[in-house]
N, C-alpha and C positions, 0 to 999 in steps of 0.2 A: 656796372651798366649791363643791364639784360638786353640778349640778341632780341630780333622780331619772334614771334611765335607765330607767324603767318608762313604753310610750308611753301607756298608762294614765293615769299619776299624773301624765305632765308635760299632755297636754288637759284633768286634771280639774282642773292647779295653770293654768295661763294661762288654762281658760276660765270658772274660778272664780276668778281675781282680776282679771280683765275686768270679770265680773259684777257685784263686790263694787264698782270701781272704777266702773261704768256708776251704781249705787244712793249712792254718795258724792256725785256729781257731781250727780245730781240729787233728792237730798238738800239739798244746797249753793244751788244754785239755788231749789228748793222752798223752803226756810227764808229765802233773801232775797226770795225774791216775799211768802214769808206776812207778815215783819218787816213790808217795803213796804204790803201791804193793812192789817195793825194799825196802823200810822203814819196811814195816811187813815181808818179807821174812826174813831181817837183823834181824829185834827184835826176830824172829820165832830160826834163829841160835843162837842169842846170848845167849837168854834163855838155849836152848837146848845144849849149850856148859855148862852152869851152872849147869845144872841140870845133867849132866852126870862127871863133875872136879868133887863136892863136893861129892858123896859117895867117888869116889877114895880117895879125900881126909882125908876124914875124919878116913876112915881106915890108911891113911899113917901116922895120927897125932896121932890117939891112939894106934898103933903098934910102938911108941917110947920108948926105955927108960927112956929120960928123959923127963919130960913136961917143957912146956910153951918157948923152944927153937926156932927161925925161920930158917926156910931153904928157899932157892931161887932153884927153879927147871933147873938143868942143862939142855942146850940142846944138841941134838946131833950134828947137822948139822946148819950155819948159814941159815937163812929165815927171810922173811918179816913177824914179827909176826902182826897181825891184832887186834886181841884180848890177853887181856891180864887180871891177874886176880888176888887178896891177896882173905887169910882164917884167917881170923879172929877170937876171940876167945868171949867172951860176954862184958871183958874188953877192945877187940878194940884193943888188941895186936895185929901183923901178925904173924900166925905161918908158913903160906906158902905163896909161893908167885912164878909166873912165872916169866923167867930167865930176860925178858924186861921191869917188872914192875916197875912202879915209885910210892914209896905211896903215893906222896902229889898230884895224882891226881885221888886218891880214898877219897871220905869225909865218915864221919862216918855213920855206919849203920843205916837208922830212920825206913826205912821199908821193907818188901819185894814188889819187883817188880821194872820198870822202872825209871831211875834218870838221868837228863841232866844236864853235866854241859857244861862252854862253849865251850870245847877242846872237848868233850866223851859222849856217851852214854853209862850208865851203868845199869846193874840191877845184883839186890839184890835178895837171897834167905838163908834160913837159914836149918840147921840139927843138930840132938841131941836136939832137943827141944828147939833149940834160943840160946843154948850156941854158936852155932859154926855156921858161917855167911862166906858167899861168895859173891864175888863183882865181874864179868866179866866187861871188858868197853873195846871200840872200839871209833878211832878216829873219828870223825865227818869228818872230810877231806876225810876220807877213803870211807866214804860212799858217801860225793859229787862227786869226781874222777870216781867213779863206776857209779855213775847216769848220769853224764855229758857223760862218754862217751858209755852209754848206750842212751842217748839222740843225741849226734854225731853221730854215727850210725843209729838213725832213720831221722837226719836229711837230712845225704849225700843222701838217694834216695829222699827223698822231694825232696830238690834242684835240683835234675832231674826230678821230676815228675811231677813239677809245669810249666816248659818249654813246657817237653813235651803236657802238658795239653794246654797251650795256644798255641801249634804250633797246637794241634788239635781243636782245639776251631776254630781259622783263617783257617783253612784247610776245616773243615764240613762249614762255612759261607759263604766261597770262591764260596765251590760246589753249597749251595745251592741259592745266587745270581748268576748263570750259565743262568737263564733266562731272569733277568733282563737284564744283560750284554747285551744277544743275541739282548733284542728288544732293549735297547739304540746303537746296532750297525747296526741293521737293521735301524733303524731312521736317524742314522748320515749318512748311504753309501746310502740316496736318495740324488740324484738331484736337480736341485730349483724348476723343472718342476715335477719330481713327486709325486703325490697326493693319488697314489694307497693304498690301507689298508695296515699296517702294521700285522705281521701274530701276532694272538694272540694266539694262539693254545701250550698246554703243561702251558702255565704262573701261578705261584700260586695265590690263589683268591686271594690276595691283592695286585696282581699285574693285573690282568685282568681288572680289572675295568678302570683302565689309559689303559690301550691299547686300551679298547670300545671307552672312550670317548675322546681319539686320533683319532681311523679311526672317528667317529663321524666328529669330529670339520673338520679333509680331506674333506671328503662326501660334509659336509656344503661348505667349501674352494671351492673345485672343483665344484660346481654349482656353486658358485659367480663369482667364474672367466670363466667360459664356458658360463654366462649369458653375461658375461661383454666384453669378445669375439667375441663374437655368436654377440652381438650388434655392435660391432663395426666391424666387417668384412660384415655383412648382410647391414650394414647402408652404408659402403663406396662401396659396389659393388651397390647396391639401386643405389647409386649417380653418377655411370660410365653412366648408361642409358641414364638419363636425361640430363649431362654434353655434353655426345657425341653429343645428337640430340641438345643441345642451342648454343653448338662449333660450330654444321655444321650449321644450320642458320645465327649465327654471322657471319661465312665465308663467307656463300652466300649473305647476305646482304651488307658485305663490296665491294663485288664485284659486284653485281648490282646497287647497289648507286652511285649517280653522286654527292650527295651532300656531300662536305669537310667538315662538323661539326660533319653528320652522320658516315659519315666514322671516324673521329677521335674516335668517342664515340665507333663506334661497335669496331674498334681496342683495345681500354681501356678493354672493356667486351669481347674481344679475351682473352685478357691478364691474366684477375682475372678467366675465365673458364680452360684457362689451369693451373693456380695454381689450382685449385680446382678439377680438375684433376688428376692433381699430389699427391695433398695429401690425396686424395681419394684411390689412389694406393699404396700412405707410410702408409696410414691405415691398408690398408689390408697386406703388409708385416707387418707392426708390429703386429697383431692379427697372423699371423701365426706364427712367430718369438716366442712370447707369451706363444704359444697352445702348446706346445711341442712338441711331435715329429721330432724333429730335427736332430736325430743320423739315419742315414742310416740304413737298414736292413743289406749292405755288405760296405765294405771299398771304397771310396770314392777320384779317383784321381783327387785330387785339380788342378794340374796342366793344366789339359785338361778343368777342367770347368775354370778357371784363362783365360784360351786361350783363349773360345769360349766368354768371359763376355768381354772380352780388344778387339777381334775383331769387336764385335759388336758395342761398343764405339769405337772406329776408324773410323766406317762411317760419323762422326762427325767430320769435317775438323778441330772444332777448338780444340774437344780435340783430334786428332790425330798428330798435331802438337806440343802436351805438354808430351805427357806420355811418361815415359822412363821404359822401360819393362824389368823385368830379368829374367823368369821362367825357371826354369830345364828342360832339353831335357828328362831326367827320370820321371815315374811317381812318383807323392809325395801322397802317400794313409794315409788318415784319415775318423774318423769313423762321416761322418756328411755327412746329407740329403742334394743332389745335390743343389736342388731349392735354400737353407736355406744358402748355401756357395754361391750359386752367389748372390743371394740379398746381403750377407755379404761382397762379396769384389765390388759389384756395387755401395754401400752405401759409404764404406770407400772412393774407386775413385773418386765418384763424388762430394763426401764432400771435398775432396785434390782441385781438379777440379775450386769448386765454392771458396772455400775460402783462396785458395793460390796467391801469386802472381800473374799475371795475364802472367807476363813476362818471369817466370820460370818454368822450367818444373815439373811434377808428376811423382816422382820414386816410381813405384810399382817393392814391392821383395819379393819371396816366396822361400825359402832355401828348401833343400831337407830334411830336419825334419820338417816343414809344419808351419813353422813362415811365417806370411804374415804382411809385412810391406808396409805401403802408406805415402812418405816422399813430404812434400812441404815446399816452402818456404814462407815468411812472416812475419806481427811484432805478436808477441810473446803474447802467451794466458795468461793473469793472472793467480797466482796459485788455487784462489776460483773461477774463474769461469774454470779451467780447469775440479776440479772435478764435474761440476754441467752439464758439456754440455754434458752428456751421458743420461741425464734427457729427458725423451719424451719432444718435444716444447723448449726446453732451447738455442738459440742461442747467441754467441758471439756479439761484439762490430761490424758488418757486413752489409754492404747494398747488400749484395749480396742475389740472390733469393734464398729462401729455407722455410723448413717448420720444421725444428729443430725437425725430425725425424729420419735423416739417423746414426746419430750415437748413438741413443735407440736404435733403432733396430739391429745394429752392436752389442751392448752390449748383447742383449735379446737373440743374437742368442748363441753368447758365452758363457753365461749362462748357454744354454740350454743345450750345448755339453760338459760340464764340461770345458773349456778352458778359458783364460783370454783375453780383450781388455783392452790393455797400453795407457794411450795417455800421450806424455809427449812434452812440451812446454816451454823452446825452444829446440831448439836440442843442444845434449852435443859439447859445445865445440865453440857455434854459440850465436849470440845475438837475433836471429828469429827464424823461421820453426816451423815448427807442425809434427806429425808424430803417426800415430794410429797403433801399434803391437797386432796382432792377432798369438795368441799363445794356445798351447796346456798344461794345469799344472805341 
């Protein structure tokens, strides 16, 4: 059986069964010292019941007519007698004796003071100089009954106090992990994007130390990725310059050349500068995508950027004759940076675009809760290489053009915004299609 793993619960269970174990023990203690003090309070009465019967006695034995007679002391009223007592003479006769008394469990006089048998405690004292002897005794049972429930009565608030002591034991631990709590929920309610210090401020010194070298390790984090960024956004803008200016040469050259080998080749090197290009420009959205900032300052009508990203793809005869479009005539407000939602649904469409049928259309659908779905048809994505094509560079079974970015950076945006990208493969209910949902959590 494994303890808690809550450091919580395991200080409130050990210093709550510490506590519980501390109130036992002296408990324990307590109740043999009380037993002890009743045992001499008892022996303090019995004595002093002796010592005050025998004068009386002893006057009432030799204010007799006749001697060596016994009498048994009437009482007046029934009661629980406790103590009980014979007067004995130097022979050991009784000449008195209380009205409860039993002799056979009085033994013969040997000395003065305390004698145990196993039913009684009795003691012995003597007057007239040893002739005349008295015997008080009290049941042992009588005395355990009084101690037990002298002990019952200090138990029943134990048994309350012990609770309440471990409900306050977890009560002060609760309060005072209130800090840790705070920074493991300041930790859990970041983002994947941010990096920012966590506040360490109020923490007890043995927690401050993890929260230094938490913002630490951030600090570090956030320069490796701002380097890693920073390179990769600076290297594919770098590479628009020189692309542009070997594009517009290759073009020029294809069209001043007379000669068909040249042209073929500068065609081939049209081709490879516009891929490179291209993924010059998926670079740089995905270093944006990346970099965070992706939640808008104000709320964000998806719809109208939805519009203005499907129009612009429409001047493209071929994908204007494929897309099949549903957007709300209401605006659909979500809280994500304009730029960061049209790269998101440009990516998604033209991933549909490039590697959907060629014969079927691309339903793009954006609900008025700000679900955006990109549905095509097609054969049907393995279930391992489904999860892996959200992977920067990861392309499917495909000869179609691409640079197996646009659904990393679909995901990275998502990410960013706190929202989910579904890709599920085949469509329910179908033996093909593909279909990317862009959803809010």
């Amino acid at each position: 059986m494994k303890g808690p793993r809550s450091l919580q619960w395991q200080i409130s269970l050990w210093l709550g069964l510490g506590v519980a174990l501390l109130w036992i023990v002296a408990a324990v203690v307590t109740g043999q010292r009380l037993r002890h003090e009743m045992n001499e309070v008892f022996d303090s009465a019995l004595e002093e019941t002796a010592q005050r019967l025998l004068p009386l006695a002893v006057l009432e034995i030799l204010g007799r007519e006749t001697d060596g007679t016994s009498q048994r002391i009437a009482t007046l009223r029934q009661h629980d007698e406790y103590f009980t007592y014979v007067v004995r003479d130097e022979r050991g006769t009784v000449l008195l004796r209380s009205h409860g008394a039993d002799d056979a469990i009085f033994p013969p006089f040997s000395r003065m003071g305390f004698v145990d048998t196993p039913t009684h405690r009795i003691y012995f004292d003597t007057a007239v100089r040893g002739t005349m002897t008295i015997a008080v005794a009290e049941l042992l049972t009588h005395r355990r009954e009084v101690a037990n429930q002298a002990l019952l009565g200090l138990a029943w608030p134990l048994g309350l106090l012990i609770p309440l002591s471990l409900l306050a034991v977890w009560g002060v631990v609760r309060v005072s992990m209130t800090p840790v709590r705070r920074l493991r929920g300041d930790i859990e309610a970041r983002g994947t994007g941010d990096l920012s210090p966590v506040p360490a401020a109020g923490l007890p010194s043995e927690i401050g130390p993890i929260a230094d070298a938490v913002n630490g390790l951030l600090e570090k984090l956030r320069r490796a990725l701002e380097a890693e960024r920073s390179f990769t956004a600076n290297s594919a803008h770098e590479l628009r310059t020189p692309v542009a200016a070997a594009l517009a040469q290759t073009q020029r050259l294809i069209a001043e050349t007379r000669d068909t080998a040249a042209r073929t080749r500068a065609q081939q090197i049209e081709v490879a500068l516009r891929r490179l290009s291209q993924l010059s420009e998926k670079l740089m959205q995905l270093a944006k995508a990346e970099g965070g900032r992706l939640q808008g300052k104000e709320t964000t009508d998806i719809a109208s950027v939805l519009k203005l990203v499907i129009g612009e793809m429409m001047r493209d005869p071929a994908a204007a004759g494929r897309l099949a479009v549903n957007i709300p005539a209401t605006p659909v407000l979500f809280d994500i940076d304009t730029d960061a939602f049209a790269i998101l649904a440009r990516n998604l469409i033209e991933n549909g675009l490039k590697h959907g049928a060629s014969h079927a259309p691309v339903v793009v659908t954006l609900s008025n809760t700000g679900v955006l779905t990109v549905t095509n048809e097609g054969t049907a994505v393995p279930p391992e290489l489904l999860e892996r094509l959200s992977r920067p560079f990861e392309r499917g079974s495909t000869d179609a053009d691409g640079s197996g970015l646009g659904l990393a950076i679909a995901k990275a945006i998502a990410s960013g915004v706190g929202a989910e990208l579904v890709l599920t493969s085949p469509l329910p209910g179908a033996q093909g299609g593909f279909q990317a949902r862009f959803s809010a959590q």
